[in-house]
RODO-2510 file (C-alpha; in nm, 4 decimals, decimal comma):
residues 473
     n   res          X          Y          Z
     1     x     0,0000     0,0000     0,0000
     2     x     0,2670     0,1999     0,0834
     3     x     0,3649     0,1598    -0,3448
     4     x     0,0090     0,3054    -0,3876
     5     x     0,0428     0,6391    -0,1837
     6     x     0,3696     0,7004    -0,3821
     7     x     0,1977     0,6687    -0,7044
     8     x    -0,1221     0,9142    -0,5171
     9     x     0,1428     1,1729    -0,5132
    10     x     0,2091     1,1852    -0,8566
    11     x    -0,1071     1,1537    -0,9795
    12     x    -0,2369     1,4464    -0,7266
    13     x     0,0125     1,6505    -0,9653
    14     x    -0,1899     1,5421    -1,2476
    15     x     0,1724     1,3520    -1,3890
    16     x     0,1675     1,0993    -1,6625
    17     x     0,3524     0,9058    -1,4327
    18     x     0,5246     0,5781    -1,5535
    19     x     0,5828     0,2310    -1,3649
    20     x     0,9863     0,2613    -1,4168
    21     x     0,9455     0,5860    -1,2883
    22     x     0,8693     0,4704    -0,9555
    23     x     1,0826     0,1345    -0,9720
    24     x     1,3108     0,2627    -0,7511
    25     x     1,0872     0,3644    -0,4660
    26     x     0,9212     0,0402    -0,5070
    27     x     1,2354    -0,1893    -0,4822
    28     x     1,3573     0,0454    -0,1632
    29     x     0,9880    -0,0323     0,0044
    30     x     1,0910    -0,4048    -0,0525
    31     x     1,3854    -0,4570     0,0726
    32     x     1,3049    -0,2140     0,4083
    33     x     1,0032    -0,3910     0,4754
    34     x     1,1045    -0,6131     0,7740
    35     x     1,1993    -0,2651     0,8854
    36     x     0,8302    -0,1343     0,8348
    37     x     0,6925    -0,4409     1,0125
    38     x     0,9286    -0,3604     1,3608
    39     x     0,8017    -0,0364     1,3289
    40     x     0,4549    -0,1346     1,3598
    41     x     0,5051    -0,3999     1,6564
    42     x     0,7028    -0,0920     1,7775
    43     x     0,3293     0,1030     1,7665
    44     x     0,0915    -0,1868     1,8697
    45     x     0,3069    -0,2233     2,1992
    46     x     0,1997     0,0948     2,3113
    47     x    -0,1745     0,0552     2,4569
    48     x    -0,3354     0,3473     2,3388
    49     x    -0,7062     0,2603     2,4618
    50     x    -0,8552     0,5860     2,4488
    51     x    -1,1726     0,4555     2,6265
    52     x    -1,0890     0,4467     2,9527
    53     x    -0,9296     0,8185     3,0702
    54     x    -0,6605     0,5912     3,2715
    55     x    -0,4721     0,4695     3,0059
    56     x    -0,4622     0,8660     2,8490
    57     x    -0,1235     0,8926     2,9300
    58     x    -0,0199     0,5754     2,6467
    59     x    -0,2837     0,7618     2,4354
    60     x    -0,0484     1,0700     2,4920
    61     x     0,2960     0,8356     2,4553
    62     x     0,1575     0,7119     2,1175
    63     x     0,1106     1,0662     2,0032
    64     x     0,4190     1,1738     2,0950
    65     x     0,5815     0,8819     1,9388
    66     x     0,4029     0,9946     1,5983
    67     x     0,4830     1,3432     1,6976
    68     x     0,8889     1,1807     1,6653
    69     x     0,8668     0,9840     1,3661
    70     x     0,7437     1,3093     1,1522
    71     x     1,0065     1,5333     1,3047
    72     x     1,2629     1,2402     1,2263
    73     x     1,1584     1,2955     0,8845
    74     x     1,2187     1,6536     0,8728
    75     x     0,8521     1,7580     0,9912
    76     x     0,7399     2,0323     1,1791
    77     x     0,4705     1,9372     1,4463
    78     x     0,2462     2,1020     1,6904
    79     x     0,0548     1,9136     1,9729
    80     x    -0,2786     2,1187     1,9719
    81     x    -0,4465     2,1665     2,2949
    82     x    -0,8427     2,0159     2,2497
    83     x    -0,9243     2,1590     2,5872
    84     x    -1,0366     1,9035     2,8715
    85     x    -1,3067     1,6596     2,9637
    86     x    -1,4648     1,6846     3,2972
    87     x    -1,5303     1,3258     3,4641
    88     x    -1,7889     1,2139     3,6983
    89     x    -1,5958     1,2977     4,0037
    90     x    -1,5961     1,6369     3,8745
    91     x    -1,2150     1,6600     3,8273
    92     x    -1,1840     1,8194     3,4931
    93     x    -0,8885     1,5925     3,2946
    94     x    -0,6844     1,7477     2,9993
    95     x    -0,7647     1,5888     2,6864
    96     x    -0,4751     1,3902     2,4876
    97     x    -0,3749     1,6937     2,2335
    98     x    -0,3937     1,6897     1,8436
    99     x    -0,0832     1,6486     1,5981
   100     x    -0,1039     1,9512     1,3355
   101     x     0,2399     1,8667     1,1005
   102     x     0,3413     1,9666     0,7976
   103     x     0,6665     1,9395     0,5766
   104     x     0,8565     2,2216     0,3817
   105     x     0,6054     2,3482     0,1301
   106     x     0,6618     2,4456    -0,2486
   107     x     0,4113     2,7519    -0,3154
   108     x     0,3774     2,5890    -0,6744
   109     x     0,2330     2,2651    -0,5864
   110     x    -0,0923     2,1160    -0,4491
   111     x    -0,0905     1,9896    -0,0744
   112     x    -0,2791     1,7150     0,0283
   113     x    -0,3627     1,6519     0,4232
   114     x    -0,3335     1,3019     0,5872
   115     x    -0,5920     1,2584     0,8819
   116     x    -0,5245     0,9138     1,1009
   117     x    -0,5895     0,8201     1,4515
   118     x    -0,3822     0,6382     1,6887
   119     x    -0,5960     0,5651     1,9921
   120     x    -0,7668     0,2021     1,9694
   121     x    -1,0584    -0,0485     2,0915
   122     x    -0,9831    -0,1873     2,4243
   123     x    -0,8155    -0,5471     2,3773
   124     x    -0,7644    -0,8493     2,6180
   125     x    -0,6043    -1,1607     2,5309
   126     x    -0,9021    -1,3331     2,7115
   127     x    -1,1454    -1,2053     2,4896
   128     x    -1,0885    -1,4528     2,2246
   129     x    -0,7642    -1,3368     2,0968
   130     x    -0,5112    -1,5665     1,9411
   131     x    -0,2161    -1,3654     2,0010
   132     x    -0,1168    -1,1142     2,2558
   133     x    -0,3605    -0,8209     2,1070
   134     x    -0,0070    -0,5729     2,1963
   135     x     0,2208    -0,7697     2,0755
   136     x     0,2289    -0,7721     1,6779
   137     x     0,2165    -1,1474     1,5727
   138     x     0,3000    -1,2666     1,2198
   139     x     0,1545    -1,5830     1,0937
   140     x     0,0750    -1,7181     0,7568
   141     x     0,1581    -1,3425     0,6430
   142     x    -0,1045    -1,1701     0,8337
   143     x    -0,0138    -0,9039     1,1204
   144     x    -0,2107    -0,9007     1,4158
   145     x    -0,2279    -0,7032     1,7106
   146     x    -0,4774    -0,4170     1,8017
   147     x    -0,4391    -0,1222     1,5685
   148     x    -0,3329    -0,2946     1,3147
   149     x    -0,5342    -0,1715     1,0695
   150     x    -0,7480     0,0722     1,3143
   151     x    -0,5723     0,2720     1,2283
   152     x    -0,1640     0,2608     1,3152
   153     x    -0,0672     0,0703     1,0316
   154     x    -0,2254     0,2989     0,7951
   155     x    -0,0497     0,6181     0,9609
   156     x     0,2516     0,4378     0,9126
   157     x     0,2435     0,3418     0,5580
   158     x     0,2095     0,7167     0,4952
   159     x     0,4904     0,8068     0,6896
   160     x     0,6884     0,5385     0,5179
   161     x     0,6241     0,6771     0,1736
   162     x     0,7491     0,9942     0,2877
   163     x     1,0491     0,8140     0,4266
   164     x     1,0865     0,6625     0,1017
   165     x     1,1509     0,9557    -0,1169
   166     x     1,3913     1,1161     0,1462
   167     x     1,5663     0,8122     0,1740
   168     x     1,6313     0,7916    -0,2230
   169     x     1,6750     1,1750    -0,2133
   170     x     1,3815     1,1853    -0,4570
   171     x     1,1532     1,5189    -0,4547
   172     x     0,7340     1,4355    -0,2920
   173     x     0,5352     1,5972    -0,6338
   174     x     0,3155     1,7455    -0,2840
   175     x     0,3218     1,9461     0,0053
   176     x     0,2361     1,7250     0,2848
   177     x     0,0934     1,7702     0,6220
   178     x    -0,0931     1,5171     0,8647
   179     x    -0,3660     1,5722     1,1429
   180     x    -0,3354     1,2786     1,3939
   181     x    -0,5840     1,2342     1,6742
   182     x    -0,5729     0,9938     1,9901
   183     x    -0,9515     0,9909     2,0607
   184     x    -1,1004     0,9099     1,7536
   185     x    -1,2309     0,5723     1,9184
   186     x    -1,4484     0,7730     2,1696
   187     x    -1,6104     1,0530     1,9487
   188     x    -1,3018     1,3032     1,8518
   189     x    -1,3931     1,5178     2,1359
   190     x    -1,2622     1,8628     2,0880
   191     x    -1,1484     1,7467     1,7030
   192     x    -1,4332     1,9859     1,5298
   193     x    -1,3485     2,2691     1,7451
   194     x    -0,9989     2,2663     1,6611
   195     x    -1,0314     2,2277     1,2701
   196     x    -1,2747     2,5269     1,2630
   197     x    -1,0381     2,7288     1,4698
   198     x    -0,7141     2,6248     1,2019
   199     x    -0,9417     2,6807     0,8885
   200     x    -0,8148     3,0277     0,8322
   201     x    -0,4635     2,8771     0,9007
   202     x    -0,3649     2,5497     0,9019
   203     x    -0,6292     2,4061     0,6246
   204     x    -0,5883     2,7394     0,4456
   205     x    -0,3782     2,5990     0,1505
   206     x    -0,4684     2,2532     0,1811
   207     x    -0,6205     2,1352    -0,1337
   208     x    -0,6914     1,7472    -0,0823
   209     x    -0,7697     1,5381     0,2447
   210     x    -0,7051     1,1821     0,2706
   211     x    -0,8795     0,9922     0,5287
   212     x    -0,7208     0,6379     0,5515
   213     x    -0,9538     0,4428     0,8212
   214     x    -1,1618     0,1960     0,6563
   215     x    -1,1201    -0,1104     0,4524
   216     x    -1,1976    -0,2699     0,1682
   217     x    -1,5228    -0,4840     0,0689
   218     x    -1,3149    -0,7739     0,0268
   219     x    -0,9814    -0,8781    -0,1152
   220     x    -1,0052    -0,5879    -0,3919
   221     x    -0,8989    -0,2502    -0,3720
   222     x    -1,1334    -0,0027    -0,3640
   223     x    -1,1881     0,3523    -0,3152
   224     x    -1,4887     0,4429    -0,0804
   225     x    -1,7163     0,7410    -0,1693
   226     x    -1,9652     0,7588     0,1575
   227     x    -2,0089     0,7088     0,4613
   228     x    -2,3739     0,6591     0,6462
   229     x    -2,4536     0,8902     0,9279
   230     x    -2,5605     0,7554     1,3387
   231     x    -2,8337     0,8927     1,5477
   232     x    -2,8221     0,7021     1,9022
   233     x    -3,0839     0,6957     2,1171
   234     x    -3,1757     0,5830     2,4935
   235     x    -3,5172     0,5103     2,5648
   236     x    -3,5882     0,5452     2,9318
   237     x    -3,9012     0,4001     3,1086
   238     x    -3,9379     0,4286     3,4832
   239     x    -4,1766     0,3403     3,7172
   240     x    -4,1938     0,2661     4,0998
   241     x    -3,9712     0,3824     4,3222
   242     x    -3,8003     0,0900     4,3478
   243     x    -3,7093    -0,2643     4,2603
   244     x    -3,9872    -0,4837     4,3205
   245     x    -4,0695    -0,8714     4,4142
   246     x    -4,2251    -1,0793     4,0867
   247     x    -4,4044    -1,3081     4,3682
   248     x    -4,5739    -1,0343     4,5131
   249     x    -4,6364    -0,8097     4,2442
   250     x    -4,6820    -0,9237     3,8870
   251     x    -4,9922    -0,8905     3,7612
   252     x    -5,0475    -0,5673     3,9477
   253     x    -4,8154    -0,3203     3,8121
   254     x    -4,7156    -0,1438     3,4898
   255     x    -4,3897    -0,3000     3,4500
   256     x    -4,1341    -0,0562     3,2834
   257     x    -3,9632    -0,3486     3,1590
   258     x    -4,2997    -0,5086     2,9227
   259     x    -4,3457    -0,0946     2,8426
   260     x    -4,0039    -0,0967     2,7107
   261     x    -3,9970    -0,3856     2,4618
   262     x    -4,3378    -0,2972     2,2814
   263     x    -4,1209     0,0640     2,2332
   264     x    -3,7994    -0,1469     2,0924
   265     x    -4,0530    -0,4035     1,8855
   266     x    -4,2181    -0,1297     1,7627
   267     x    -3,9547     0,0063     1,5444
   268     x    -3,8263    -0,2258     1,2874
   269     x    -3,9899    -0,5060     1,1395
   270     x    -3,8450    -0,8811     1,0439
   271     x    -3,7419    -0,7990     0,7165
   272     x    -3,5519    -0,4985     0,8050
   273     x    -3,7556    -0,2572     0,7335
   274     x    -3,7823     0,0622     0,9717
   275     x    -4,1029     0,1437     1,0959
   276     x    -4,1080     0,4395     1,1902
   277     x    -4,2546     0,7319     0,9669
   278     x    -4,0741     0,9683     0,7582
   279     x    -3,7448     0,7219     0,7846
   280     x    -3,7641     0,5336     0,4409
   281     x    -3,9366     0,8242     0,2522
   282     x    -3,6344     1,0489     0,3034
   283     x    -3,3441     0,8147     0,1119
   284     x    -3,2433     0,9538    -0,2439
   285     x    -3,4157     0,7222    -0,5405
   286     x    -3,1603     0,4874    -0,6440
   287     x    -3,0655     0,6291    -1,0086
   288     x    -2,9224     0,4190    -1,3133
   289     x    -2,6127     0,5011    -1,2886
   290     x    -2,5593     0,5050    -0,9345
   291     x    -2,6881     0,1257    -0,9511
   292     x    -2,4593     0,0213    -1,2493
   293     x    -2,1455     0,0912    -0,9510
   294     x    -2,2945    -0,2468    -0,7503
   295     x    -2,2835    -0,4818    -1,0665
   296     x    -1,8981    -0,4426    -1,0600
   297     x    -1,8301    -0,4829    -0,7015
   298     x    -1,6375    -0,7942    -0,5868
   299     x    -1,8632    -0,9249    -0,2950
   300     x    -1,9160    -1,3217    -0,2398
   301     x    -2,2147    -1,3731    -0,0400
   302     x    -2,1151    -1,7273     0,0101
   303     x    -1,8048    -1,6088     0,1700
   304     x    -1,9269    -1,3596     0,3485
   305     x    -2,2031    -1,5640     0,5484
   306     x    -1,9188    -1,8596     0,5930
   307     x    -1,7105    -1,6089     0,7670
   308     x    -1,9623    -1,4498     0,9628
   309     x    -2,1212    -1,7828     1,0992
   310     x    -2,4650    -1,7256     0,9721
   311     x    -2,7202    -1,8998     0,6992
   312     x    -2,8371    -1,6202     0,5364
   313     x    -2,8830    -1,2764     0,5057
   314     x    -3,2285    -1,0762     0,4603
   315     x    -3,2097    -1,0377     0,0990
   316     x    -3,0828    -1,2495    -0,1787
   317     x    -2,8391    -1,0760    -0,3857
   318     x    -2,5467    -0,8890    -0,3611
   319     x    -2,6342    -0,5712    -0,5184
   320     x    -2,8984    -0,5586    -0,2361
   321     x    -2,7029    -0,6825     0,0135
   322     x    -2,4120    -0,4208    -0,0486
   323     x    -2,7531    -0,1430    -0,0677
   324     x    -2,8686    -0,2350     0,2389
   325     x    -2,5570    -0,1361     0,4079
   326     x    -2,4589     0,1752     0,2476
   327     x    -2,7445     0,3646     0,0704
   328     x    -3,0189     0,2320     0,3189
   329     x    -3,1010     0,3519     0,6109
   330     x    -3,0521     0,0790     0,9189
   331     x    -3,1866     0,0317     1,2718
   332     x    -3,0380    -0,1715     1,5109
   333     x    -3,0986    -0,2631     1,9164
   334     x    -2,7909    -0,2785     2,1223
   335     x    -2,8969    -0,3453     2,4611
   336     x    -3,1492    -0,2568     2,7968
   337     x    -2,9433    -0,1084     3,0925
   338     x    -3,0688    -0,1881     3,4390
   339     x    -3,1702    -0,5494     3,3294
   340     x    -3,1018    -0,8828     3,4940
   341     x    -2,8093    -1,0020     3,2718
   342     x    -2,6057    -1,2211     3,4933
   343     x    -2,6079    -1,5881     3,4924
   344     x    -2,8397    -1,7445     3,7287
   345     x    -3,1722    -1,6588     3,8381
   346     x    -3,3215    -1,3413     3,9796
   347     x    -3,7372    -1,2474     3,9906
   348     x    -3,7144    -0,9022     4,0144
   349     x    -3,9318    -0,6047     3,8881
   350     x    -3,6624    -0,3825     3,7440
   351     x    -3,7965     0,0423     3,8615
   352     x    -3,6141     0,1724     3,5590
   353     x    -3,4950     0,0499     3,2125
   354     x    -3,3314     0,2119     2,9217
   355     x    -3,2759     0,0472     2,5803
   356     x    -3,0515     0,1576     2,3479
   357     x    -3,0742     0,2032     1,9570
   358     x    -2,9484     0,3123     1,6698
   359     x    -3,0079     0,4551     1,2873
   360     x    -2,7579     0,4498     1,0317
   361     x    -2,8518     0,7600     0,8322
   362     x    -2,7920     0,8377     0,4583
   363     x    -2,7854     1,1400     0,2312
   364     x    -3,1022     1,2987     0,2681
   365     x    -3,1367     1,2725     0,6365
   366     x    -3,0726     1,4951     0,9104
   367     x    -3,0489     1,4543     1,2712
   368     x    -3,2635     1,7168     1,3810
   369     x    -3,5375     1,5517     1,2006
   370     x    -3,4690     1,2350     1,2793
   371     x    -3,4651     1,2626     1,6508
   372     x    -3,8629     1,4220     1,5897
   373     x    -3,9888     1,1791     1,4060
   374     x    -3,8280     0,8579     1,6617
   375     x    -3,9675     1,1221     1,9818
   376     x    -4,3020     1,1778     1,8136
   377     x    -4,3847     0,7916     1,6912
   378     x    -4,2299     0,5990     2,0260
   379     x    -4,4260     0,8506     2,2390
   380     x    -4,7610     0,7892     2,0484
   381     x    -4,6820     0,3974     2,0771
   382     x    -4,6336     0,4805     2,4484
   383     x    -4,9543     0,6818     2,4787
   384     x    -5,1903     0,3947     2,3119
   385     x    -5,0568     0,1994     2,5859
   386     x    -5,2128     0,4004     2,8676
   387     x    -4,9019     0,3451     3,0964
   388     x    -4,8722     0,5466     3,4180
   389     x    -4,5045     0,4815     3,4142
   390     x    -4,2488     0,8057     3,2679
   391     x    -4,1304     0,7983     2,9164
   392     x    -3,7882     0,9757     2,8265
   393     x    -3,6205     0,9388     2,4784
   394     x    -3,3050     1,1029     2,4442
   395     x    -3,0439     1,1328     2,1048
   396     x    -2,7124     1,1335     2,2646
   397     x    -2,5677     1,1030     1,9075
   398     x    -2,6760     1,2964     1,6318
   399     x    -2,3726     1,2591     1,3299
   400     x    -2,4601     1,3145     0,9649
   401     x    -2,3995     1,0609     0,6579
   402     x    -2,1723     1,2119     0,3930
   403     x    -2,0861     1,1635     0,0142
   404     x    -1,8476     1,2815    -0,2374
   405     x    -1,8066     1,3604    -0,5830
   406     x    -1,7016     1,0117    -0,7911
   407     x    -1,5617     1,3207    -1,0454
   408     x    -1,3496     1,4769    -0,8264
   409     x    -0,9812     1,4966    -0,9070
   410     x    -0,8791     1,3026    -0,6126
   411     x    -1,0986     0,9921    -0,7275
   412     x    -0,9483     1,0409    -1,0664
   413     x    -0,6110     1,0412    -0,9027
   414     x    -0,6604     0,7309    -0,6677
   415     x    -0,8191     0,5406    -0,9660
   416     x    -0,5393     0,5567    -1,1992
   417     x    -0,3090     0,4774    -0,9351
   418     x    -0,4998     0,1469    -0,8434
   419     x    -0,4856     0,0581    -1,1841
   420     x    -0,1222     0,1130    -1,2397
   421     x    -0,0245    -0,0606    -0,8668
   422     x    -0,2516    -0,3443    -0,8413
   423     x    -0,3602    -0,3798    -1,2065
   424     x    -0,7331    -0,4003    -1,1282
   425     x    -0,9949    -0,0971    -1,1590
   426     x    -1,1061    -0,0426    -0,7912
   427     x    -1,4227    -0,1255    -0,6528
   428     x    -1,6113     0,2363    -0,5593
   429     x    -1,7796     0,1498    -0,2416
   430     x    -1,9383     0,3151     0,0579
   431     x    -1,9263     0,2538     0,3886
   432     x    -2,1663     0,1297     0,6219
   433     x    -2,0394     0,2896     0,9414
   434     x    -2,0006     0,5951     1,0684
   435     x    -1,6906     0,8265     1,0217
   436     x    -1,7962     1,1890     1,1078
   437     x    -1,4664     1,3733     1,0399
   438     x    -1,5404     1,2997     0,6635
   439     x    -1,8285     1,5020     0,6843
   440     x    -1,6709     1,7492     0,9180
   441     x    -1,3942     1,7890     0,6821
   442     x    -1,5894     1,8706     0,3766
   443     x    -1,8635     2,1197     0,5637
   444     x    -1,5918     2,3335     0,7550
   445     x    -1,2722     2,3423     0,5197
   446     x    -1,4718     2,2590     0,1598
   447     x    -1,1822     2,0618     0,0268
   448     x    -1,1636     1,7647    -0,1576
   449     x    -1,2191     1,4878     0,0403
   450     x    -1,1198     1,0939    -0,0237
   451     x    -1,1424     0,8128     0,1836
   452     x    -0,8480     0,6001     0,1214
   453     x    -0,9725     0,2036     0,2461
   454     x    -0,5498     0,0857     0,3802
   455     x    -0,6738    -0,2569     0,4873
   456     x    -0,8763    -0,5879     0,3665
   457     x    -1,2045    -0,6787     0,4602
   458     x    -1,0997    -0,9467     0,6915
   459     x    -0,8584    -0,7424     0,8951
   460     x    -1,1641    -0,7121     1,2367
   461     x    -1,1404    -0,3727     1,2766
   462     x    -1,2920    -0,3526     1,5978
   463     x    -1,2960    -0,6981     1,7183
   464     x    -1,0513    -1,0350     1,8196
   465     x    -0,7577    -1,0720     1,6461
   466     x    -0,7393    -0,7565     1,4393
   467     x    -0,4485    -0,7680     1,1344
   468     x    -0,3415    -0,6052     0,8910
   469     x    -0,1293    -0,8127     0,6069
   470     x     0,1749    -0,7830     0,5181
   471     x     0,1254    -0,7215     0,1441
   472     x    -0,1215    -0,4615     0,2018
   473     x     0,1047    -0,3153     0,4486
***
């Protein structure tokens, strides 16, 4: 991958650019990549959990590692102050700061800004991992360890292609300059402030952002175009004023508990489809063109439902499969808090519930409006149910979907270097998740804006036994 960013360059320059021309830099990537790979176990070491506001200070380490490595290279690098985050004791903690670099710029050419993240999911070797999740493990050429591929291996391969050129004394076609983040995993807190405060400086001559935290749809390259949006909500019900004895009264009580699932069962239905109004009549229509992009796409449902442990999925092709999860919105239940969840037995009356869902947004759809339209329809389900119990629905996340421009000269660019690196035409995908600083980038700084997949679609992003492989590496 690291090949591929080299040839980005060039092509951001709008070169006829050559294989031979980048021979060179290729052969010096292969024969240092042993080197590459000790840098990463180097990284993974470091447990940079930014969940959990005790383990901050490796969050900070890890930043300041990154802060090295660019400064090693002949960067410049400020650690931006995000302000501070005040925790439930009341003590107000300094947030881990933000890495604003940038190399020496050429007035005359374009400059393109690298945004990665180098805080990760929280990992335990008891969870089901294979390998010590901080120690980077090779086997059968696959890398694992947490961060991986979320997201410290792809921060590194575009350091290393900047290393690269220095190393052969060879001149980057681009200015370059990187904003790294340790808190991505836990919302960016304090990220959005701090880009709208630099827009006048920092971002003012940057032409092209590169986001490189997402992967591919499966063993393909591809390029991805969207991203859906996430509205989160809790759903509290509360009743008496405390717990209360099954044996001595069910049957005689509103139970918060029944109120709660006819509000969670009221919202989707079997087949997927959301109920609630106003949801489904606010996607885009799916034109022509837009659906000629799925024919291409290299998905195997087979695979896909092999790997994931499950018989089938609710629809029946891939095209609507791939839809689903991208141009659709989606609802999904996470969980109840204040339940009985423990093993064993326990016949209590729970005073208070919450459940917790979510909708994937897409174009089209706006928070604001979706957080009316789940308030208004889960308190008229509530109402018909004549409960004396309290109803409280709350959106505690509220981020929008985002899209870009398949025209653009950065999808040109990252197209033709695809082809030329890997010999295939990319797949053009979105993504099914949620990455907010895409759309963050685009509203506040209106540049170009590419997300730049560094990572296969088995890596487990996320999840047990995260890798990256080598080759993509």
């Amino acid at each position: 991958m690291t090949k591929f960013l080299f040839y980005m360059f060039m092509m951001q320059m709008a070169c006829e650019v050559t294989p031979s021309v980048l021979d060179p830099l290729f052969q010096y990537i292969d024969g240092n990549q042993d080197k590459y790979v000790q840098r990463l176990k180097k990284w993974v070491a470091i447990e940079s959990e930014s969940s959990n506001s005790q383990s901050w200070k490796e969050v900070e380490k890890m930043l300041n590692v990154t802060a090295g490595q660019i400064r090693d290279l002949g960067g410049s690098v400020e650690l931006a102050s995000v302000g501070s985050q005040e925790m439930p004791s009341g003590e107000s903690i300094p947030l881990p700061p933000v890495i604003l670099a940038e190399f020496k710029k050429d007035p005359t050419k374009p400059t393109l800004c690298v945004y990665g993240h180098v805080d990760v999911q929280p990992a335990k070797k008891e969870d089901g991992w294979v390998t010590d999740p901080y120690n980077l493990t090779e086997v059968n050429g696959n890398l694992y360890g947490r961060g991986a591929t979320d997201n410290k291996g792809p921060v590194l391969a575009w350091l290393h292609a900047v290393e690269t050129y220095q190393a052969l004394k060879q001149e980057i076609p681009v200015n370059i300059k990187f904003i790294i983040e340790g808190m991505e995993e836990v919302g960016s807190d304090g990220l959005e402030t701090l880009i709208r405060q630099r827009n006048e400086s920092f971002f003012s001559d940057v032409d092209y952002i590169v986001i490189s935290d997402n992967v591919w749809v499966s063993r393909k390259p591809a390029l991805t175009y969207g991203t859906r949006g996430n509205c989160y909500f809790c759903v509290e019900v509360e009743g008496p004023k405390l717990d209360l004895h099954s044996g001595v009264f069910g049957g005689s009580v509103h139970e918060p508990m029944t109120d709660l699932i006819a509000l969670l069962g009221s919202l989707i239905e079997p087949s997927g489809r959301i109920l609630i109004p106003g949801i489904n009549e606010a996607v885009a229509s799916l034109t022509e063109e837009e659906k000629k992009l799925y024919k291409g796409i290299e998905f195997d449902l087979e695979e896909q439902k092999k790997d994931m442990g499950i018989p089938r999925f609710l629809h029946d092709s891939k095209e609507e499969i791939l839809m689903s999860r991208w141009r659709y919105p989606s609802l999904s239940i996470h969980g109840i808090e204040g339940d009985f969840s423990d093993p064993g037995l326990k016949t209590v009356i729970p005073r208070k519930v919450i459940g917790k869902f979510s909708i994937r947004q897409v174009p089209n759809m706006d928070p604001p409006v979706v957080e009316r339209q789940v308030k208004e329809y889960l308190q008229g389900i509530f109402d018909k149910h004549k409960s004396p119990n309290k109803l409280k629905i709350t959106m505690i996340v509220g981020a929008r979907p985002w899209v870009a421009d398949l025209m653009d000269p950065q999808y040109v660019a990252g197209r033709r270097a695809i082809k030329t690196v890997f010999r295939v035409d990319p797949d053009m995908i979105r993504e099914g998740s949620t990455i907010p600083i895409a759309q963050t980038f685009q509203e506040v700084t209106g540049k170009s804006v590419m997300m730049l997949p560094i990572g296969g679609n088995d890596d487990a992003e996320h999840s047990q036994n995260e890798k990256i492989s080598r080759f993509v590496f």
